[in-house]
C-alpha positions, 0 to 999 in steps of 0.5 A: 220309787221316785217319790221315796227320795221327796221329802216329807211336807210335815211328818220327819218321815215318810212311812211305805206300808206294803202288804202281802209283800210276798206277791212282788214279781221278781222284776219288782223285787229287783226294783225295790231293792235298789232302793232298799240298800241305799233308802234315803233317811226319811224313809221307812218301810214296813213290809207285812207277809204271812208267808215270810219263805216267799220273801227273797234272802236279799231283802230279808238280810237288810230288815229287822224281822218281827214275827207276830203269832196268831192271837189266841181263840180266848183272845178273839173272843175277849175281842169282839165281847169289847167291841161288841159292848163299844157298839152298844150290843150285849155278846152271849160268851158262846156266841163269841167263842163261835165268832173266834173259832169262825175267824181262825185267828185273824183280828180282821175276820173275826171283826168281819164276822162280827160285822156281819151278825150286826147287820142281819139282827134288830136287837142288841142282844147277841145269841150263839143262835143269832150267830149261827144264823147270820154266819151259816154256821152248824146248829148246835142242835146238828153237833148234839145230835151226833154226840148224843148218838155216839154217847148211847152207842147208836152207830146207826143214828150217828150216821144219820146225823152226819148225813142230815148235816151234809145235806144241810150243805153246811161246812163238814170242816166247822161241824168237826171242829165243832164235834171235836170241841163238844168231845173235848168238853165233856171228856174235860167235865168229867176228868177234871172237876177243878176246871167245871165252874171255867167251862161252864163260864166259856160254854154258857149255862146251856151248853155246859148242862147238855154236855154234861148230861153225856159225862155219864155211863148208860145203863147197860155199859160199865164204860161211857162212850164218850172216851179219848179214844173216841178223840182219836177217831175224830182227830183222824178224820180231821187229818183226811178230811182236807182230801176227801172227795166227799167230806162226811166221808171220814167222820162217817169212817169214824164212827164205824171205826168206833163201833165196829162190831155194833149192830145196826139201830 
């Protein structure tokens, strides 16, 4: 702390930059404090955290607190488009909304997956394929396969699709957000036709008309299966699936909450 009191060579201040400040032992809190309430004029302090409760009532009291909100997933993706053109590479919209939903709100993540889809491609053409494999993430022929399964009521093939991406030995965390993602796009394709020309914008052509073609009832059924209450089951087992010991586990109660009374096909 001696160096704070040294006055700057140029610059009128001197800026102290200090991150994840909530790591600070508790000596080390009490030594920075001494500072704090009596800094010399100069010097200025920034002190970043996420975790803002862990940062002592003492040192709150005597900062101006600036709370900074995550950036959206449409903010990320608008993002890394940017920087992707900057660095002379074309990024198909649905790989970037893959690259935000990976980055889970942090600039920084989602550069670092960018980065990497960079470095495992030759061309300058970005695909959500392209993506997919330089990150690990689900395929989206595994998410299909499961929604397709849970459109025609086959509770036996929607299971056989959660275990083939299990042994896939890819996260069951992504592949349910993914799930719940393509649920939520066709429960929006068929209920709310103003927002189609949108979603076919974010989802790419592609993905939009495969959805699109489970919008529909199937023969035989006066209700498609795609339903809301369809969302609920799959938003239950993204609250279990945090403790589960084995994570197909709740996607594979869901699907048997969903069809209960269902043979088995």
């Amino acid at each position: 702390t001696e160096g704070v009191y040294t006055l700057p060579f140029q610059s009128p201040y001197k800026v102290y930059i200090l991150d994840e400040v909530h790591m600070l032992s508790k000596g080390a809190w009490n030594a920075f404090l001494k500072t704090l309430e009596e800094p010399p004029s100069h010097a200025v302090f920034i002190l970043a955290t996420t975790e803002l409760e862990k940062v002592p009532e003492t040192v709150r009291s005597r900062c101006q607190v600036f709370e900074f909100k995550k950036p959206t997933r449409a903010v990320l993706a608008k993002m890394t488009a940017a920087v992707a053109k900057k660095e002379g590479y074309t990024l198909a919209s649905d790989a970037a909304e893959l690259i935000a939903m990976l980055a889970d709100g942090s600039y920084r993540d989602a550069l670092s997956v960018l980065q990497r889809v960079f470095a495992a491609t030759k061309g300058n053409t970005l695909s959500r394929k392209i993506v997919e494999t330089a990150t690990g993430a689900p395929r989206r022929e595994q998410v299909h396969a499961l929604i397709s399964a849970l459109a025609t009521g086959e509770r036996g093939k929607a299971l056989v699709a959660i275990e083939q991406a299990a042994k896939a030995g890819i996260d069951m965390k992504l592949f349910l957000e993914l799930v719940l993602e393509a649920l939520r796009a066709t429960l929006l394709i068929r209920y709310a036709p103003d927002l189609r020309a949108e979603l076919e914008s974010e989802l790419g052509a592609d993905e939009f008309s495969s959805l699109e073609k489970f919008v529909q009832p199937n023969v035989g059924h006066t209700t498609p299966y795609i339903t809301h209450a369809m969302m609920f089951a799959f938003l239950t087992a993204a609250e279990r699936i945090r403790y589960a010991p084995i994570p197909a586990l709740p996607l594979e109660l869901a699907v048997l909450e969903i069809f209960p009374g269902e043979a088995s096909k």
